[in-house]
C-alpha positions, -999 to +999 in steps of 0.1 A: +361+010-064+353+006-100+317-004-110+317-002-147+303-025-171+328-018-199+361-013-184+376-038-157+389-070-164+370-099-152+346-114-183+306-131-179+305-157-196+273-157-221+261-189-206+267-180-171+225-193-161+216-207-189+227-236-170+223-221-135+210-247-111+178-244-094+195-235-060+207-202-072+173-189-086+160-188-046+163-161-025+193-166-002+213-187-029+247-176-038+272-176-059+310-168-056+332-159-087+328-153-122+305-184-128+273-194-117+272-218-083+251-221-055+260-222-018+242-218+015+230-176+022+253-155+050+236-156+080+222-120+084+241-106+116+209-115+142+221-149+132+190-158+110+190-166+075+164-163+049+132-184+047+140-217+030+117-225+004+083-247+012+083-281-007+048-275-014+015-277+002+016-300+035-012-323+024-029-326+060-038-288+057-064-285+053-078-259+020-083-223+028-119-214+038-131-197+004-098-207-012-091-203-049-071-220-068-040-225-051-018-213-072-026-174-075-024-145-103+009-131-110-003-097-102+024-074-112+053-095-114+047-120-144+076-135-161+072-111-191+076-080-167+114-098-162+122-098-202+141-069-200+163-077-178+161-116-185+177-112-224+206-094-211+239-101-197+237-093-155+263-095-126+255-091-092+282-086-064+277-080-029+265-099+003+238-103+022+203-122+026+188-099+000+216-102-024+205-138-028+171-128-031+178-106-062+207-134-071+173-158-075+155-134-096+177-125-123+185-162-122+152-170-131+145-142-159+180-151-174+168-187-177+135-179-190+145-148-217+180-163-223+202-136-211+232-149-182+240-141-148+268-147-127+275-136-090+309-122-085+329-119-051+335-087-037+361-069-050+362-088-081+352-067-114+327-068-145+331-066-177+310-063-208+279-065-188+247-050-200+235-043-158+256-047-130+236-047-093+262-043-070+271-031-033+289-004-022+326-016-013+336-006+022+358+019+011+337+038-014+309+066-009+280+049-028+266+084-035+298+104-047+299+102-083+338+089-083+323+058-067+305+049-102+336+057-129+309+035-150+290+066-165+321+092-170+298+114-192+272+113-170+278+140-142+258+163-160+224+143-157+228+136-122+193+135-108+186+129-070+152+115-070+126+101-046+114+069-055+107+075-090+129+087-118+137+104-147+137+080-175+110+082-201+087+048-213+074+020-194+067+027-158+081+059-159+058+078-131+074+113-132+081+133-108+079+163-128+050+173-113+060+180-073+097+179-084+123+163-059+107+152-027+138+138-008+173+133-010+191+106+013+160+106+037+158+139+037+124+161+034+132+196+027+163+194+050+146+173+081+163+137+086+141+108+079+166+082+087+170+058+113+144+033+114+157+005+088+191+008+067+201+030+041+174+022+016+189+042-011+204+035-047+221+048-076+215+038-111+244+053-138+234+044-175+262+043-203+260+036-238+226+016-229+249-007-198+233+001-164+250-006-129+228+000-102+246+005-068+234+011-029+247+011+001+233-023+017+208-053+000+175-036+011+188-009-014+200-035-042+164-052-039+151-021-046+174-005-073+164-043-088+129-039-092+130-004-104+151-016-135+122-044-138+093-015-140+112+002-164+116-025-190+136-019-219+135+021-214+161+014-186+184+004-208+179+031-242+180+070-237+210+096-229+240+087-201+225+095-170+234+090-129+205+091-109+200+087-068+167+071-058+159+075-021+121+069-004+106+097+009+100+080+046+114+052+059+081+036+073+064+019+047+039-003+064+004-024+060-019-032+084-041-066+082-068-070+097-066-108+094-082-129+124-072-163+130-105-178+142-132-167+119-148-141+141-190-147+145-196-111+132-166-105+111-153-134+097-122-140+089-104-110+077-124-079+090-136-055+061-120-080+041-132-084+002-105-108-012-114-138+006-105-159+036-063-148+054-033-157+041-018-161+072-042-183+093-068-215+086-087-230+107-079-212+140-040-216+131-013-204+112-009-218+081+015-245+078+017-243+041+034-201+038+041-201+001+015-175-006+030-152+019+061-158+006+046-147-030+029-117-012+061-102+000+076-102-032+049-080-046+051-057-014+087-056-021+089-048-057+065-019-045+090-006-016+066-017+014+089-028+044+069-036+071+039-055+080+013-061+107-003-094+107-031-095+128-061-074+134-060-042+154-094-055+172-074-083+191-101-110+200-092-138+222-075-163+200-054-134+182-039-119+218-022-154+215+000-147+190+022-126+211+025-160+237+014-193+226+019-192+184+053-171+190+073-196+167+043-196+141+048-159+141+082-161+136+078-183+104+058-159+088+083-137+098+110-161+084+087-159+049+090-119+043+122-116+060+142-124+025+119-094+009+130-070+031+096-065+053+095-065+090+067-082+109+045-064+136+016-077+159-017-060+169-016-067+202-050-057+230-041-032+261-059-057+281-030-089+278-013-085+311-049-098+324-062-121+297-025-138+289-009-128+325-034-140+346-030-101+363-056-086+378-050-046+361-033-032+327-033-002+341-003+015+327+015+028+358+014-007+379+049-019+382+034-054+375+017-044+344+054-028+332+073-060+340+051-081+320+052-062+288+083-062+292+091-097+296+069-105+268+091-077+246+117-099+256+103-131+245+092-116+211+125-103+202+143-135+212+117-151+189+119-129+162+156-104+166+147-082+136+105-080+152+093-044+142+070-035+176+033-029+181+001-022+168-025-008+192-060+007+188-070+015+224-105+027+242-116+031+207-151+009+195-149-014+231-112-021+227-097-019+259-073+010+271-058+033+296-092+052+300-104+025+324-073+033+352-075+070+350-046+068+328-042+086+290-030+076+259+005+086+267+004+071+295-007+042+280+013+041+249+049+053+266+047+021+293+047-006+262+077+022+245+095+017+273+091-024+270+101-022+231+127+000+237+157-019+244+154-040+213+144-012+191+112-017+189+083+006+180+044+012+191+022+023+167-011+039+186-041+042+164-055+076+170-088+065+158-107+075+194-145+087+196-179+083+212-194+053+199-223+056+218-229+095+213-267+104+219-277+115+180-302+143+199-271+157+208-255+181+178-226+198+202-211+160+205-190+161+171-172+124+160-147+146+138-129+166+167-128+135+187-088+122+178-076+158+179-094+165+209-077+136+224-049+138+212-036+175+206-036+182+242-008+155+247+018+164+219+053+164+233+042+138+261+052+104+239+084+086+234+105+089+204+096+055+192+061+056+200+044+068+167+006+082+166-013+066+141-036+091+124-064+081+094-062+101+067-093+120+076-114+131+108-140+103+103-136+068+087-120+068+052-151+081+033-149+085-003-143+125+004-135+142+036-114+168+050-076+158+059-071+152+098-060+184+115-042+164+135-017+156+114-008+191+119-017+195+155+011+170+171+048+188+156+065+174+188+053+138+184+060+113+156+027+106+135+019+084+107-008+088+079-031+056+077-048+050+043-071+022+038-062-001+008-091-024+013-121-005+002-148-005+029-167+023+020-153+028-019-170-004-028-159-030-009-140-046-043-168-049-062-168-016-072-138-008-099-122+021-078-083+032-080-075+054-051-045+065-062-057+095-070-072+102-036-044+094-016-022+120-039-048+148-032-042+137+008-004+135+009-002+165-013-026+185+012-004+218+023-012+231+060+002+264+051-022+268+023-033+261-012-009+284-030+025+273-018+055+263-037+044+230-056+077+226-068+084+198-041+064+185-017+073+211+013+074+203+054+041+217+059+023+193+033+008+158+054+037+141+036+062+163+045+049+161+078+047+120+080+081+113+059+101+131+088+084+115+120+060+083+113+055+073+079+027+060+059+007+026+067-024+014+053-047-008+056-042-045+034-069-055+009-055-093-001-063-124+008-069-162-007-089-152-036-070-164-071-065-128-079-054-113-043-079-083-041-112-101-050-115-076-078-085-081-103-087-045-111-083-039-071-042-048-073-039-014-087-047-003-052-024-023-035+004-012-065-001+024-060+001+027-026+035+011-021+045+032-049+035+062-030+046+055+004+078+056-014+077+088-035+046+106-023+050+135-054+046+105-080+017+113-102-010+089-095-022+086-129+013+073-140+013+048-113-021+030-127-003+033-163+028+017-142+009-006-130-013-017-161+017-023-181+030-049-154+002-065-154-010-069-184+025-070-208+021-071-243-014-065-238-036-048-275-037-014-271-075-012-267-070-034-238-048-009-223-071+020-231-100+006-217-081-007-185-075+033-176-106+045-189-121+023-162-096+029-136-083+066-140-111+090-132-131+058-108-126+078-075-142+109-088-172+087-105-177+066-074-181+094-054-205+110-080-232+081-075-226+078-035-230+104-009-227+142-025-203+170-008-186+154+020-216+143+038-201+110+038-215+078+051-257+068+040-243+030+033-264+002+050-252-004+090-230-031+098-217-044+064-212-010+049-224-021+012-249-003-010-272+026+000-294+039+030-294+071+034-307+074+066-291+040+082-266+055+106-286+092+110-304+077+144-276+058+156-249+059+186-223+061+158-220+101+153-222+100+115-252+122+109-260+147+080-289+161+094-313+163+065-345+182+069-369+195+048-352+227+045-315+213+038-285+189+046-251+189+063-231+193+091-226+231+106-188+231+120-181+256+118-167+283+152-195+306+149-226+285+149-215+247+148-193+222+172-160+243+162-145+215+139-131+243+112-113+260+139-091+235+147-071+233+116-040+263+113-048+290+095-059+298+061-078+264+060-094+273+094-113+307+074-114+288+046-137+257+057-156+283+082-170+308+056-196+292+033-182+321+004-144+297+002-157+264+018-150+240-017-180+222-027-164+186-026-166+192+016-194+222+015-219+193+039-193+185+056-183+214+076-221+233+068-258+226+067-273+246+042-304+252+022-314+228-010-310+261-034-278+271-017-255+278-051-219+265-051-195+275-070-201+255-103-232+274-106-255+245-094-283+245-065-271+214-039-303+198-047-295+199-086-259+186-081-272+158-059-293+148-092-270+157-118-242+138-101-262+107-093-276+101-128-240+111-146-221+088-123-245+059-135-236+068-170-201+065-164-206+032-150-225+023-178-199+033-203-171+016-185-192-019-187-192-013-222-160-007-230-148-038-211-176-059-230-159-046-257-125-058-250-129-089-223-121-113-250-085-101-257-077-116-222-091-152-231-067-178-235-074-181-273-074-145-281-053-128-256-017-114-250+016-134-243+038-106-235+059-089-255+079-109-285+058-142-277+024-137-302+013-171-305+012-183-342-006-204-360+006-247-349+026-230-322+019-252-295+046-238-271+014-218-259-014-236-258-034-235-229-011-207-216-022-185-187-022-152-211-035-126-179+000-120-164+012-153-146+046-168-148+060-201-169+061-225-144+105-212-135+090-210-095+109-203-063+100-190-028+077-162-035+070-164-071+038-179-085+029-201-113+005-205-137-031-199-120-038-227-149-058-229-184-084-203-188-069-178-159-073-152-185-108-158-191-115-160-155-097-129-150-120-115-178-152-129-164-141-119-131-139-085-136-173-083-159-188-096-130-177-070-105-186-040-132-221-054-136-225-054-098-210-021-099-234-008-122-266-025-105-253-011-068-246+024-088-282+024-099-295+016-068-277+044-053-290+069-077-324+059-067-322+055-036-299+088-028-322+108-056-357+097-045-348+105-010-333+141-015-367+150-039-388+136-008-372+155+015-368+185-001-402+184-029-382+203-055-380+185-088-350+179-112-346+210-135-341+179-162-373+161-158-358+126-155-371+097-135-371+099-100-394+074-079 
């Protein structure tokens, strides 16, 4: 097979979608030949075809609760992000339901930069085309550099890459720091494979021509959207082949989206971006546009699977896996085009609240037969359904505990229901005491999941995969990686990250995690001074990548700008972007992601955007709870300080502050024997006070006020220090957005690259300037939020920062004030404290 754009026969006509017709800028449309056309999609081979666009809102829906505008932000994917590709010459060959998705996207740029596009039959050939996205012919090994005589100089600067790549300029988040992470599903020689197609693509640049090739459409889709992030560098720089290949093949989110507003928890549980995209009114939306625009960004991103529902499966959610079957399988029918596979939360207890049976316990015949008849209603719903979510005997969910039974137990009967259609069961490992005695200091909430759960590695089915949060508690702003991550080597386990900030600011706060989840995915089990020139098998993403995968918890919903706080996308951006490539460099992802988002943008703007964003973790952690201790946020809602609001409560999140000092002694020797269960060195190295680093030193020991750590300060002076610095950064970060909020306004703002607005040019006026598209919309793209969406973008996020910086103050106080009391040692500095 030849791919190259310069030397086969067949010619693109410059004009090729100019004139395209709107049919063939929607995902499934297709063209055949060297010209433009448009013909019903290929079924895919379950016999389904892609969603078929929405004519617009059904006017008897009614709005969503707390609904925004109803057209929402562009997020990453505005039509200047597309110029690149959109001024040049493309051909696309191949088939498949994604091929017309990507077919409908460079469609659309081409119309709106005035490049062409044609779609071309297999077999057929290209030439003179500036970027060729194309499948592998049947014949041809999409990964042998003979199957690309394209880029004949480049076998020299073959790179085999994980996610990322080796291009400098726009979007470029090098992997030069951790190096190659895997090649062809690979980590470090262990097989990664198996749970969706070969994801893979190659990208060959020649004389500034690029022809990006892969083995199936999941990998064209992808090879597209990296071409998008980088711009115009994709195109400029030395001949190059490079293979791009995630690092795991489980890339998944998590909503916690209810579809009656719950009396406690409304409608999305620890939800910050307004009411569900999925469900209104105590249905599923009949209008699915928005979630149709939400899988594009997931896709663009690399996320390929979805739950929908939340994991605390109340009465009118169990439903979904009987009654609203077909309304599941629309919204299934809405990502299905992008890639993403659909999962359902479901509750342990069903076979009794949906079967009318009078046990769920796991080892009843009966109780087998009905999971798996509903397994085979679900997949003859939905044939390309990804499996289960279930968080079990955890918080007053029900579970095995109540027959006798364990989590195996429980967990390998619904495998064996799944099974025969390929299905999986994720099982949340999040499983403690919630109603621990706080008198009682040998009952530790840390050890709980790996006390559970080590003791039954080796005891689950292959496509049962345990479900593990990132740390031993509940996604606090610092805490100690799970040990068991490490514990289970004989069971498949996935690391769960939460996107939605409940206890990093809630979305009010400006916080990107990015940086956190590297340090977590990074995290070596053999110690801190192995090879870091690749991520290695012993690291939590090595161990993930080859077993479970990554998932996280979702932080959108109806609000105008997705996340509630604009600057919250970044979140969302960074973690599909390291799901993918794990080694990627965080800080080059919010870069990534800032140049998406804000194209063409003044370069103060810019500055100011990662000023805020870069170093946010670090600062939010600075003005909240100090060392690990984690927790001191109000019960219930979890927002703002009190320092003491959990410390007498069933919940087991002390830090046992006295008058003589503050933390948590886990260690073997004296405390609940937490340390010891990680592998060694970290096990000596948490347990002695002398190595123990200061960012966890209350988490795994109680110690004196005037203990020293290693920076030199007392724990009482750092707990100042820290407090009053972190309100300064806050401070300056208000500041410099006040500085620069009115670039984003409609009258003073960006327009993207090439498009200044001039003087009488009215081809702008009234132009969303803050990232949204012209108007060129199809299934999954938005338009226009409207006039003045930069200025509310602008206002929006000034807003959130002075809410930030009045919650930051409070927390200084608060946290301050109580540490002085308690302790009656005063700040070296002499400032204010009440």
């Amino acid at each position: 097979m030849n791919s190259s754009p310069r030397s086969t026969p067949a010619s693109i006509p410059d004009d090729a979608s100019s004139g395209a017709p709107r049919d063939a800028r929607r995902p499934g449309a297709h063209a055949s030949g060297p010209h433009t056309g448009s013909s019903p999609a290929r079924p895919r081979k379950d016999g389904s075809r892609p969603a078929e666009p929405h004519a617009g809102r059904n006017p008897a829906e009614p709005p969503a609760s707390g609904a925004g505008p109803a057209r929402p932000h562009a997020a990453w994917l505005p039509e200047a992000a597309f110029a690149a590709v959109g001024r040049r010459r493309v051909a696309i060959r191949g088939d498949g339901a994604l091929v017309g998705t990507v077919a409908a996207e460079v469609a659309t740029a081409t119309a709106t930069h005035g490049g062409s596009f044609t779609r071309l039959e297999s077999g057929s050939g290209v030439f003179d085309a500036d970027l060729v996205l194309t499948i592998a012919e049947d014949d041809a090994d999409p990964q042998a550099p003979s199957s690309l005589a394209a880029a004949p100089h480049a076998a020299s600067v073959d790179h085999t890459i994980s996610g990322d790549h080796a291009i400098s300029g726009r979007g470029n988040a090098s992997t030069a720091r951790n190096g190659v992470v895997a090649t062809d599903g690979v980590v470090d020689g262990r097989d990664t494979t198996g749970e969706e197609d070969d994801e893979s693509f190659r990208v060959s640049r020649e004389d500034g021509a690029v022809v990006v090739e892969a083995a199936c459409d999941r990998g064209l889709l992808y090879g597209f959207f990296h071409v998008v992030r980088l711009g115009e560098a994709a195109f400029s720089g030395p001949d190059l082949v490079e293979r791009h290949a995630p690092a795991t093949a489980l890339r998944m989110l998590d909503h916690w989206d209810n579809v009656a507003v719950h009396e406690v928890m409304g409608q999305v549980e620890r939800g910050y971006s307004g009411g569900s995209i999925f469900y209104d009114h105590g249905r599923v939306r009949t209008d699915l546009s928005r979630v149709e625009a939400y899988a594009r960004l997931l896709a663009s991103t690399g996320v390929n699977r979805v739950a929908i529902n939340n994991v605390n499966v109340h009465a009118r959610e169990a439903r979904l896996l009987t009654d609203d079957l077909p309304h599941v399988a629309r919204i299934a029918a809405a990502f299905r085009p992008w890639g993403i596979r659909v999962h359902l939360s479901v509750s342990f207890a069903s076979p009794i609240t949906l079967g009318g049976l009078g046990t769920s316990d796991p080892l009843d015949p009966a109780v087998a037969r009905w999971w798996r008849e509903a397994a085979d209603r679900v997949w003859a719903e939905i044939p390309d359904f990804g499996g289960f979510v279930v968080k079990a005997d955890s918080e007053g969910q029900p579970g095995p505990f109540a027959y006798g039974r364990d989590h195996a137990d429980g967990a390998n009967m619904l495998a064996e229901a799944v099974a025969p259609h390929g299905g999986l069961v994720h099982w949340r490992a999040f499983v403690y005491d919630h109603r621990q005695d706080w008198r009682d200091r040998s009952t530790d909430r840390a050890r709980a999941a790996h006390d559970h759960f080590a003791p039954l590695d080796g005891r689950f089915a292959e496509n049962v995969i345990v479900q593990v949060k990132y740390g031993p508690m509940d996604f606090q702003v610092r805490e100690p990686v799970s040990p068991v991550i490490a514990a289970m080597p004989d069971t498949r386990v996935a690391l769960e990250l939460q996107v939605t900030q409940e206890y990093t600011g809630q979305q009010k706060h400006a916080v990107y995690l990015g940086r956190q989840w590297s340090e977590v995915l990074t995290f070596d089990f053999a110690g801190p001074d192995g090879d870091r020139a690749a991520l290695p098998p012993t690291s939590v993403a090595g161990i993930v990548a080859r077993s479970g995968g990554i998932v996280a918890v979702s932080n959108v919903g109806d609000d105008e700008f997705w996340t509630g706080h604009p600057l919250a996308q970044a979140n969302l951006y960074a973690y599909g972007r390291l799901a993918w490539n794990p080694a990627a460099d965080p800080t080059a992802l919010l870069d990534e992601w800032i140049a998406l988002t804000f194209p063409g943008a003044p370069a103060d703007v810019v500055h100011t955007l990662h000023e805020v964003l870069d170093e946010s973790w670090e600062t939010y952690e600075r003005y909240t709870s100090p060392l690990g201790v984690g927790f001191m946020v109000r019960p219930g809602h979890h927002y703002g300080p009190d320092v003491d609001g959990y410390e007498y409560t069933p919940w087991g999140t002390y830090h046992f502050a006295d008058r003589d000092g503050i933390g948590v002694d886990r260690t073997v020797a004296t405390g609940t024997g937490y340390a010891g269960l990680y592998p060694q060195p970290w096990a000596s190295v948490y347990e002695s006070l002398e190595t123990c680093p200061d960012e966890l030193l209350l988490f795994f020991h109680h110690v004196p006020y005037t203990h020293v750590l290693h920076s030199g300060k007392t724990v009482i002076q750092h707990i100042y220090d820290t407090h009053f610095d972190g309100v300064e950064r806050v401070e300056r970060f208000a500041a410099a957005w006040d500085g620069v909020a009115a670039a984003l306004s409609d009258d003073g703002g960006h327009t993207g690259p090439g498009h200044a607005p001039r003087p009488g040019d009215t081809a702008h006026a009234g132009a969303d300037t803050a990232g949204a598209d012209d108007g060129r919309a199809g299934p999954g793209r938005t338009t226009p939020a409207g006039a003045g969406s930069g200025a509310r973008l602008a206002a929006r996020v000034s807003e959130r920062l002075a809410e930030q910086l009045r919650s930051a103050i409070e927390w200084r106080d608060q946290v301050n004030t109580y540490f002085y009391r308690k302790s009656g040692i005063p700040d070296e500095q002499g400032r204010t404290i009440f």
